[in-house]
C-alpha positions as a Markdown table, in Angstrom:
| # | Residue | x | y | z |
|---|---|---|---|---|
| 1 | Unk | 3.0 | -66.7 | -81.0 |
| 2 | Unk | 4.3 | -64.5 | -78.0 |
| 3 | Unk | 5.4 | -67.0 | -75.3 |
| 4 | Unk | 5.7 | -65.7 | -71.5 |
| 5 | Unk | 7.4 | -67.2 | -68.2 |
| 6 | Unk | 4.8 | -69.9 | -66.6 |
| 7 | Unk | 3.9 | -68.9 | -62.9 |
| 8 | Unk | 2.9 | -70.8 | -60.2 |
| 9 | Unk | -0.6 | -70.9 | -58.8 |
| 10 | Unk | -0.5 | -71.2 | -55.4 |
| 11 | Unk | 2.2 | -71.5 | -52.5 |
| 12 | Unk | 3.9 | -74.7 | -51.6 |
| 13 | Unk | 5.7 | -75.6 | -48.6 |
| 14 | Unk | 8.7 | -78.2 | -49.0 |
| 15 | Unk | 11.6 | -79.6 | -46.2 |
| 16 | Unk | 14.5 | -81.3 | -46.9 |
| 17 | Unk | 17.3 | -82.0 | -44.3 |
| 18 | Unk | 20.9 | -82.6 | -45.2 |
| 19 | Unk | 23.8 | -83.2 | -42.6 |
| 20 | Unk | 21.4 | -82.2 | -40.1 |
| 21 | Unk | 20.8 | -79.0 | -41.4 |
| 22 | Unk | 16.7 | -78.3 | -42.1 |
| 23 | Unk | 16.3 | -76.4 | -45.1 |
| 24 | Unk | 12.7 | -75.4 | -45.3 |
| 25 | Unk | 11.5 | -74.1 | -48.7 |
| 26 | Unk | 8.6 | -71.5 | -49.8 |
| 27 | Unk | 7.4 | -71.0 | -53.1 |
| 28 | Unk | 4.9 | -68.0 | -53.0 |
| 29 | Unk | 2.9 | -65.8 | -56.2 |
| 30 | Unk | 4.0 | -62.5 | -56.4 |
| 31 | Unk | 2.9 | -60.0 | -58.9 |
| 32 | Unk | 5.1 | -57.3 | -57.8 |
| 33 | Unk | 8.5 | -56.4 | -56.0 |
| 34 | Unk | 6.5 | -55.1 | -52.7 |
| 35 | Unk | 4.2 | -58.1 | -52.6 |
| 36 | Unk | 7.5 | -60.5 | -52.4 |
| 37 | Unk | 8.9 | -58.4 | -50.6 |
| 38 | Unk | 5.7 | -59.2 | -47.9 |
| 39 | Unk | 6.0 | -62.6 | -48.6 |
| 40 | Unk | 9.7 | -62.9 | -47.6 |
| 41 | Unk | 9.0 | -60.4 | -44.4 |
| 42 | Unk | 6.0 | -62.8 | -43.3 |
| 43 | Unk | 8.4 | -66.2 | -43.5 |
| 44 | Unk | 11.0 | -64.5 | -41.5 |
| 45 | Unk | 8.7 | -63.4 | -38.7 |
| 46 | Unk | 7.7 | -66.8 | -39.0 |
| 47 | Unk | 10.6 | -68.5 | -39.0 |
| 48 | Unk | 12.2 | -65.4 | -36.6 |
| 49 | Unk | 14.8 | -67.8 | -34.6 |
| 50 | Unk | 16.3 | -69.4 | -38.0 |
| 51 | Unk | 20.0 | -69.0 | -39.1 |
| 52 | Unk | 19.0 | -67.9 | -42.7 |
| 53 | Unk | 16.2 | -66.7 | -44.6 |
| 54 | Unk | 17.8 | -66.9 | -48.2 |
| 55 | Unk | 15.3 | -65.8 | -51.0 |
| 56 | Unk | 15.0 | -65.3 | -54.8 |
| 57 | Unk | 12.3 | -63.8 | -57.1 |
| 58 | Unk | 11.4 | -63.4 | -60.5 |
| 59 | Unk | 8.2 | -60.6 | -61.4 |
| 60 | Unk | 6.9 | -59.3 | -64.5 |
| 61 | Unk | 4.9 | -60.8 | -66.9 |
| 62 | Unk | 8.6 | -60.9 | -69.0 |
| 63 | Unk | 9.9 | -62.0 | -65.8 |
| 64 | Unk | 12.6 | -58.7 | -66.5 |
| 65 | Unk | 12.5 | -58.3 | -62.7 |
| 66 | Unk | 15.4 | -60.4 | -60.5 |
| 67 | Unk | 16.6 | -60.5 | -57.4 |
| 68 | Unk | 18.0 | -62.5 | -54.8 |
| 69 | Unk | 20.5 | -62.4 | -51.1 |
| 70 | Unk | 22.0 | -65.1 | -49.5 |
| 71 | Unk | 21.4 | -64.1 | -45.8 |
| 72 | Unk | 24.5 | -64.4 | -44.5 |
| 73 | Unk | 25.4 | -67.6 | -46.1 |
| 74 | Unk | 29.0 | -67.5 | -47.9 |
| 75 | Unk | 28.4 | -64.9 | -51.2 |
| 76 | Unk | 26.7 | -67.1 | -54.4 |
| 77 | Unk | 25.8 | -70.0 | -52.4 |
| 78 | Unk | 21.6 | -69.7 | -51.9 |
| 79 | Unk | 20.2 | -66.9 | -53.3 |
| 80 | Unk | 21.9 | -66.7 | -57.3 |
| 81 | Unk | 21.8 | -70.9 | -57.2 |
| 82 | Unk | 18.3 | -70.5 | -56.2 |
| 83 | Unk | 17.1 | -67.8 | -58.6 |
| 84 | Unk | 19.3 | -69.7 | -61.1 |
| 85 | Unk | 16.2 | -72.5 | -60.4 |
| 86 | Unk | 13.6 | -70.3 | -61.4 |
| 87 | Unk | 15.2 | -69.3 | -64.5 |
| 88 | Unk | 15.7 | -72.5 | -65.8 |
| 89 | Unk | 12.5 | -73.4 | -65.0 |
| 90 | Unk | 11.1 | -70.6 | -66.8 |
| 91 | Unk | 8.9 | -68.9 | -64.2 |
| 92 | Unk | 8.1 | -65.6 | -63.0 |
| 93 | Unk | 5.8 | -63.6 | -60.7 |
| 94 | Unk | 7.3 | -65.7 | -57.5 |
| 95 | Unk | 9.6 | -65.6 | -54.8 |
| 96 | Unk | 11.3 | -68.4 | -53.2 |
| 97 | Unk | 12.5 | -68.6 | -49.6 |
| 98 | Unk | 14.5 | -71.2 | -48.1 |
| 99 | Unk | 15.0 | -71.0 | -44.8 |
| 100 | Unk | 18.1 | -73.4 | -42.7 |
| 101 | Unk | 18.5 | -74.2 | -39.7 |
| 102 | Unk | 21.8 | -75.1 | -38.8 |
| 103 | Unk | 22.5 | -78.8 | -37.9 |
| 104 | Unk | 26.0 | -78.3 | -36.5 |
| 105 | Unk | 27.8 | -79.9 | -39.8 |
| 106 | Unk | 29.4 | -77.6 | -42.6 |
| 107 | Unk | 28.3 | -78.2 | -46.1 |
| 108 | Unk | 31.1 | -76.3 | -47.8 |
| 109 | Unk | 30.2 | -74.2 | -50.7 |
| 110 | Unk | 29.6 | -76.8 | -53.4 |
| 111 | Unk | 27.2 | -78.5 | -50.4 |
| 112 | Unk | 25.5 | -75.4 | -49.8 |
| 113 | Unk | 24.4 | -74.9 | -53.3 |
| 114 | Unk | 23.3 | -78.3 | -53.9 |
| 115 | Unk | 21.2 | -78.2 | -50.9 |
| 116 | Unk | 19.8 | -74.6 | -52.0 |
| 117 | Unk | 18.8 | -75.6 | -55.6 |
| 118 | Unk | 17.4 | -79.0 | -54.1 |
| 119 | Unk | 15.1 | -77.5 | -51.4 |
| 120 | Unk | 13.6 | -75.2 | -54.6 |
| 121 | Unk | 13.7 | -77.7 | -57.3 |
| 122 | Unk | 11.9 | -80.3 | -54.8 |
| 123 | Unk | 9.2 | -77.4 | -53.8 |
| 124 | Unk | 8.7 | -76.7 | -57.5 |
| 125 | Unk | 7.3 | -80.2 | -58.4 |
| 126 | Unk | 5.3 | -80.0 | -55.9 |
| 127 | Unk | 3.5 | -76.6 | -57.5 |
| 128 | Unk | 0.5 | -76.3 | -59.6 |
| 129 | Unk | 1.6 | -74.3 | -62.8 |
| 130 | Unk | 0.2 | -72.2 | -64.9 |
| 131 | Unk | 0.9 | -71.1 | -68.3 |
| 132 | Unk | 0.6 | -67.6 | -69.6 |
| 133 | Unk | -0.2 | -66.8 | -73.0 |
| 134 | Unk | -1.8 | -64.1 | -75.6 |
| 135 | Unk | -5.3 | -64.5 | -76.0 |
| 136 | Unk | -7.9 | -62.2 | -78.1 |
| 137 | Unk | -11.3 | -61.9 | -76.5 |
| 138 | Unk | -13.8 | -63.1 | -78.8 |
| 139 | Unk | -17.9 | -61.9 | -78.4 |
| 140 | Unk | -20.8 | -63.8 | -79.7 |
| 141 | Unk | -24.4 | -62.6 | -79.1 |
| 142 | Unk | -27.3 | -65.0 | -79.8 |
| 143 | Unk | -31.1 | -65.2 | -79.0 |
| 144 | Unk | -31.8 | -66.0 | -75.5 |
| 145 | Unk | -33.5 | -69.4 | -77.3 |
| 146 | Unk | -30.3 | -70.3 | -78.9 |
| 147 | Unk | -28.1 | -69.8 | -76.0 |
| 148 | Unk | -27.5 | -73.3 | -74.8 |
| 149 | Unk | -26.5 | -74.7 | -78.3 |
| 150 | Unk | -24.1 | -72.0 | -78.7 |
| 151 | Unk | -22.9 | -72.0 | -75.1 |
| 152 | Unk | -22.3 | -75.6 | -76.1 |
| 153 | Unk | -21.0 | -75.7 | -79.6 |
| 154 | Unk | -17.7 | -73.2 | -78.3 |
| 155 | Unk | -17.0 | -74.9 | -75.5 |
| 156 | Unk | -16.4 | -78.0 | -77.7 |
| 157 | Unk | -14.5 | -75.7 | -79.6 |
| 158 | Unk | -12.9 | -74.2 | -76.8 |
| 159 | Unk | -11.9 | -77.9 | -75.6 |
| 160 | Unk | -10.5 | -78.7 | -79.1 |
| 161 | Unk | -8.6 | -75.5 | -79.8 |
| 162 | Unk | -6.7 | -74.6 | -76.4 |
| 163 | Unk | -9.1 | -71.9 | -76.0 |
| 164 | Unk | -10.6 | -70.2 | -73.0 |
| 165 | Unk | -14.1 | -69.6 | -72.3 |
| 166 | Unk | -15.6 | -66.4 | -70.4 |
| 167 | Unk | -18.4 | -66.1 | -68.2 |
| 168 | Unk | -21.8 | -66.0 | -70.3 |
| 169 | Unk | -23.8 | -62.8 | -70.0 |
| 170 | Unk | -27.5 | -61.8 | -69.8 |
| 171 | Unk | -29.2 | -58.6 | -71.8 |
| 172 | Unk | -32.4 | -57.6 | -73.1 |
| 173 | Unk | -31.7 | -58.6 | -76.3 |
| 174 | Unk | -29.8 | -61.8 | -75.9 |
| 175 | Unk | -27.2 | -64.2 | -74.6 |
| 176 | Unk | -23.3 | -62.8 | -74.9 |
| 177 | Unk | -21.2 | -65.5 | -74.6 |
| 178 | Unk | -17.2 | -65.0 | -74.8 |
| 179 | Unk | -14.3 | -67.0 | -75.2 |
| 180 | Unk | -10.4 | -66.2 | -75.2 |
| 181 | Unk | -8.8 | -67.3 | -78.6 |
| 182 | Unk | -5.2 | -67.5 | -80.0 |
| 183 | Unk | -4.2 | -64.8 | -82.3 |
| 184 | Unk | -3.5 | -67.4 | -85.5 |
| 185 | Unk | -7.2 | -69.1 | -84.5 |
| 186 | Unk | -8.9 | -66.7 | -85.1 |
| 187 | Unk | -10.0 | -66.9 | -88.7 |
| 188 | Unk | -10.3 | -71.0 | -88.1 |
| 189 | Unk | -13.4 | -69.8 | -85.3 |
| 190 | Unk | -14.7 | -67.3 | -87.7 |
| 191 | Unk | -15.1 | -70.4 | -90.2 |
| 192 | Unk | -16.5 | -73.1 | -87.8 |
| 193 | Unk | -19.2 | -70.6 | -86.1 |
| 194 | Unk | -20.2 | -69.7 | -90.0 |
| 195 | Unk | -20.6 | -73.1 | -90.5 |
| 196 | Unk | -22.7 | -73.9 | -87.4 |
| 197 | Unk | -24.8 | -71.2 | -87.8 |
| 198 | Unk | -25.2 | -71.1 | -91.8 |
| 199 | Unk | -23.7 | -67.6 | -91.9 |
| 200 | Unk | -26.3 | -66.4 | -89.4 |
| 201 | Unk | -23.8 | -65.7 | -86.4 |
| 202 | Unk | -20.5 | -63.6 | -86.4 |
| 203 | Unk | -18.3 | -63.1 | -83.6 |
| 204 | Unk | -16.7 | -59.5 | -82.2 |
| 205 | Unk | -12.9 | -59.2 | -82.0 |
| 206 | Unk | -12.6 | -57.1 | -78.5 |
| 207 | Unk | -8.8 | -56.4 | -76.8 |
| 208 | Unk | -5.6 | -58.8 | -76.2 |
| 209 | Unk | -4.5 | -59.6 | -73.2 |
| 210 | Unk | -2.4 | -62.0 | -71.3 |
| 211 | Unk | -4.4 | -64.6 | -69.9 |
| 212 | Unk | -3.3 | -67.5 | -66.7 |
| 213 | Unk | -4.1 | -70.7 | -68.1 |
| 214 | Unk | -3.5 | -74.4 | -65.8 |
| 215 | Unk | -1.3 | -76.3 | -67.3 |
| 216 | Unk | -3.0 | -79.5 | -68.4 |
């Protein structure tokens, strides 16, 4: 099975302060280069008046797309320590900004990435993730009569498996119901919907894609 970087669902928002120095961090989605790169232009205007806005991404669904800048803080000591976060935590299709305000005491470089790589780290456990991974879309059409048993009977399966479920549709000649399946499931959901149905039901193999899944 393929495996792909997690991502994070949603922004988070985390402050920690060292030596008097406020380092605010901002974890944000981004699909693409140019939507980071709107992210990181909306926390500076935000945060116009700050020292430093240091930042790190990570985007593609390989997460083959890197970047990060200190701003202005002494070369490697925010944005590579803080993109160095993201890789070992195995994410992509995010930027991370960290902004300091300066507290009138010098960290020194060691300090400075410590306090970097905290103010991510901390922000990350605070962050909903998701997982992506290769699905196959799977089709089953049954009598409009039969639809609830069905419905039912693959979302158990769904449940049990690690499988996804699509929106149930509506025609004139019956109930389509969907559901996103591993690759090496495939032949195991061909078998129990056999079974279920005595033989009277098959499912439709449609296209692969990459699917966000919650974690948990």
């Amino acid at each position: 099975m393929t495996r792909y970087p997690d991502s994070i669902a949603a922004a988070v928002e985390h402050e920690i302060v060292i030596k008097k120095s406020r380092f605010i961090a901002h974890a944000i989605p981004a699909r693409s280069v140019p939507d980071a790169d709107a992210a990181i232009a909306g926390i500076r205007t935000q945060y116009w008046d700050a020292r430093h806005n240091c930042t790190a991404m990570i985007t593609g669904v390989r997460g083959d797309q890197a970047r990060s800048a200190d701003d202005g803080e002494p070369s490697g000591t925010a944005g590579m320590p803080m993109l160095e976060v993201l890789r070992r935590r195995g994410l992509t299709d995010l930027v991370v900004v960290v902004t300091r305000y300066f507290g009138g005491v010098k960290l020194g470089a060691g300090g400075l990435v410590r306090a970097y790589s905290s103010a991510v780290s901390e922000a990350l456990d605070r962050a909903a993730i998701i997982h992506r991974r290769e699905l196959v879309a799977v089709s089953v059409e049954v009598p409009h009569t039969d639809a609830g048993r069905y419905e039912n009977l693959m979302r158990d399966w769904a449940a049990r498996h690690d499988a996804v479920m699509d929106q149930t549709g509506y025609g004139a000649r019956g109930a389509l119901l969907g559901v996103r399946v591993s690759p090496e499931l495939l032949d195991r959901f061909d078998a129990d919907l056999a079974a279920a149905s005595a033989g009277l039901v098959a499912a439709r193999r449609g296209e692969v894609s990459v699917i966000d899944v919650p974690a948990g």
